[in-house]
Backbone bond lengths (Angstrom), bond angles and torsions (degrees), N, CA, C in turn:
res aa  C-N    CA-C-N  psi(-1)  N-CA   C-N-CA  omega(-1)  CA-C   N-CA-C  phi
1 X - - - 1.453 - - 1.532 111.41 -
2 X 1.483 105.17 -38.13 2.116 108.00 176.48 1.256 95.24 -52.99
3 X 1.298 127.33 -65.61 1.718 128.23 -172.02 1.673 121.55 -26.17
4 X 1.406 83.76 -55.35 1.404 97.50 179.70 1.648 135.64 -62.49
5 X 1.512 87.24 -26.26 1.370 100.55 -165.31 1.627 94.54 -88.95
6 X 1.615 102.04 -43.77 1.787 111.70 173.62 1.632 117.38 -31.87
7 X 1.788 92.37 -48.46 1.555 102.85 -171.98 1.701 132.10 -67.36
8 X 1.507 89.96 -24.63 1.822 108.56 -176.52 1.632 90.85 -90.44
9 X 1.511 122.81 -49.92 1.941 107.48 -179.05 2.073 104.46 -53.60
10 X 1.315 113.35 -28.33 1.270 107.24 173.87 1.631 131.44 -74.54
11 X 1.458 87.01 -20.53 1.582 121.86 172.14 1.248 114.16 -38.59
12 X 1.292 84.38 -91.88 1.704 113.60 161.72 1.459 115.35 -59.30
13 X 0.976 156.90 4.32 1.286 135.20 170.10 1.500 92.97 -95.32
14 X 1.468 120.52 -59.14 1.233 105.86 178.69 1.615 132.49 -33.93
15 X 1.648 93.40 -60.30 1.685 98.95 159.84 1.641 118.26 -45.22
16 X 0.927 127.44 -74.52 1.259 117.23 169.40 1.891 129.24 -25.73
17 X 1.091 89.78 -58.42 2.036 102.95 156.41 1.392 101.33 -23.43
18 X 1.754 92.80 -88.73 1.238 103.69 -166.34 1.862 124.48 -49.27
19 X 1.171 88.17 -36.78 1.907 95.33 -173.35 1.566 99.09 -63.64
20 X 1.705 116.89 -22.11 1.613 93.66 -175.79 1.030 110.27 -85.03
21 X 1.908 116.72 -46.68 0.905 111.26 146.37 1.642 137.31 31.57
22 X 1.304 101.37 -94.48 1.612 122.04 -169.22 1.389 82.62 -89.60
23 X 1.578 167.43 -67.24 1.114 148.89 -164.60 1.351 112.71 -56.03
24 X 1.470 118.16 -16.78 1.640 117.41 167.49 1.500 109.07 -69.08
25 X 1.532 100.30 -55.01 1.724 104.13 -164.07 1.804 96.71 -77.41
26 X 1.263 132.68 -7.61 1.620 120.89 174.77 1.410 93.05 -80.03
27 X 1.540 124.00 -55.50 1.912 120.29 -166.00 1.623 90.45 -46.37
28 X 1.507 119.40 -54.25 1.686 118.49 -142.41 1.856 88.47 -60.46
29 X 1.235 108.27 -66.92 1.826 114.24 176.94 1.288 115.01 -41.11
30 X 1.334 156.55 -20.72 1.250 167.61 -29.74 1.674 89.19 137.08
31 X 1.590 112.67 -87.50 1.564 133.14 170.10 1.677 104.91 -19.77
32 X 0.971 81.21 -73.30 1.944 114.96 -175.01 2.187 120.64 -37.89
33 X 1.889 78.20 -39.98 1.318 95.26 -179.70 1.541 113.10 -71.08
34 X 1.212 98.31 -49.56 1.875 127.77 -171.23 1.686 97.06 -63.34
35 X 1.594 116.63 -48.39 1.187 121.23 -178.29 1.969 109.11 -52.74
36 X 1.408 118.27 -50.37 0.867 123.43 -141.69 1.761 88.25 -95.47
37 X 1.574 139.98 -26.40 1.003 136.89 128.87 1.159 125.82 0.44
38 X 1.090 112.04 -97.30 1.727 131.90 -177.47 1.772 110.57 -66.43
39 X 1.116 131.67 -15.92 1.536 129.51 158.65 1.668 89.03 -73.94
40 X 0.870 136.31 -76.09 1.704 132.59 -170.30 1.794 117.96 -36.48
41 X 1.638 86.70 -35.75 1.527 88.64 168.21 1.363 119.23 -77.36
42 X 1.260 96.98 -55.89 1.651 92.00 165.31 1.517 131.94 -44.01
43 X 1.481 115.79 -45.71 1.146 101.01 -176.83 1.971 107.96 -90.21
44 X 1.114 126.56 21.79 1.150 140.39 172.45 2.202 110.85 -100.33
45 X 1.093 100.66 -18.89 1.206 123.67 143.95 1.697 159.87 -75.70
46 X 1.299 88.69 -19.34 1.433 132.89 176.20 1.760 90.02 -89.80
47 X 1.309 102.59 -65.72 1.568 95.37 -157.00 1.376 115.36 -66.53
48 X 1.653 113.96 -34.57 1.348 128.04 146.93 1.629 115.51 -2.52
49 X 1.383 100.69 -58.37 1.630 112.13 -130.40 1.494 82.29 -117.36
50 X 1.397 137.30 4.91 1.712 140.56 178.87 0.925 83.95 -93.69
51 X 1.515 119.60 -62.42 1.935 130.93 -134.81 1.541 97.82 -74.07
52 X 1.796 114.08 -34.24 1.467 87.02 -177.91 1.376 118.78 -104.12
53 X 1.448 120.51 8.58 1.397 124.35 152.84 1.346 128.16 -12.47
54 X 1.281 137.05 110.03 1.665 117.30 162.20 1.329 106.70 -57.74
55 X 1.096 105.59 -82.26 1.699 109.28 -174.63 1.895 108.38 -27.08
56 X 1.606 92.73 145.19 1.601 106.91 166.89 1.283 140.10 -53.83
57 X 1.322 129.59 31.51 1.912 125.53 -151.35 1.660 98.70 -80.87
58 X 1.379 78.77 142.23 1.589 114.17 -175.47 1.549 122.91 -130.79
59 X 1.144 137.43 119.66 1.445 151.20 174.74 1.435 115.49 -73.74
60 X 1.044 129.46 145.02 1.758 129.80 -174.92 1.374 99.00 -153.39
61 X 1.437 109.20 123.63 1.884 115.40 163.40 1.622 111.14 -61.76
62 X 1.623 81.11 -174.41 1.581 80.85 175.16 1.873 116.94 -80.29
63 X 1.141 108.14 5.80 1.182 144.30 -146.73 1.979 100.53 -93.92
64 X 1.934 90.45 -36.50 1.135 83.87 -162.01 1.965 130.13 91.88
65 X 1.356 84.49 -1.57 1.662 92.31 -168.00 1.974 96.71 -106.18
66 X 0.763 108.87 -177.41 1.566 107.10 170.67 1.029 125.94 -129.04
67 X 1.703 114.95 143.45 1.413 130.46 -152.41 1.149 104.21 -84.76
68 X 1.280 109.40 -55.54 1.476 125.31 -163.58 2.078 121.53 -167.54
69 X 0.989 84.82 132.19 2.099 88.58 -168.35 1.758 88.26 -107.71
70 X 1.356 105.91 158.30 1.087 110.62 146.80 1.632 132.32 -110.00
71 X 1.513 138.18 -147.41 1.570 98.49 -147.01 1.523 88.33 -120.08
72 X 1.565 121.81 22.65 1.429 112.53 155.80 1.639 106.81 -103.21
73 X 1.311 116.25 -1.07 1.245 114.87 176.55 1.767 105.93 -97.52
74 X 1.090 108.70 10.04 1.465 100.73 -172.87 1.739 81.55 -114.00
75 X 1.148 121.39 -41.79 1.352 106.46 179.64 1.495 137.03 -70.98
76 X 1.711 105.85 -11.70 1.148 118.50 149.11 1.237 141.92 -56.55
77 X 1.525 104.20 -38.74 1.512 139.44 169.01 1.496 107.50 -56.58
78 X 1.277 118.85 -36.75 1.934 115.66 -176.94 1.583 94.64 -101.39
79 X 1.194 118.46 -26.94 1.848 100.47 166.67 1.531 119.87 -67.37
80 X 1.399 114.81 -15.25 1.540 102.95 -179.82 1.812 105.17 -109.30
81 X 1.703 112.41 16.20 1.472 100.52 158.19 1.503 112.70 -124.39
């Protein structure tokens, strides 16, 4: 009867393991989702707030090359060619 009883407390602990387990890695994916949400909003906000800019703003890497203009800076860009 100890055996038995040994075998189901081992039962269950494992189960238990495992069930948090996967409730860890669903919250972390979960996190991840919500994270990647709200950066989208944000940068959907950003662009918002470029596009209706008067002024010309423009982004440059380290590169020197450009990231991103917004659309009075692109229209500046065909007045000086």
């Amino acid at each position: 009867m100890i055996e038995y009883k040994e075998h189901i407390n081992i039962t269950a602990r494992v189960l238990n393991e495992t069930m948090l387990k996967e409730a860890q890695e669903q919250s972390a994916a979960l996190q991840q989702a919500v994270l990647r949400l709200e950066l989208e909003k944000t940068n959907d906000l950003h662009r918002l707030i470029l596009d209706a800019a008067g002024d010309g703003i423009y982004g440059l890497d380290t590169n020197g090359l450009t990231t991103f203009a917004n659309p009075s800076a692109l229209s500046m860009k065909k007045c000086l060619h």
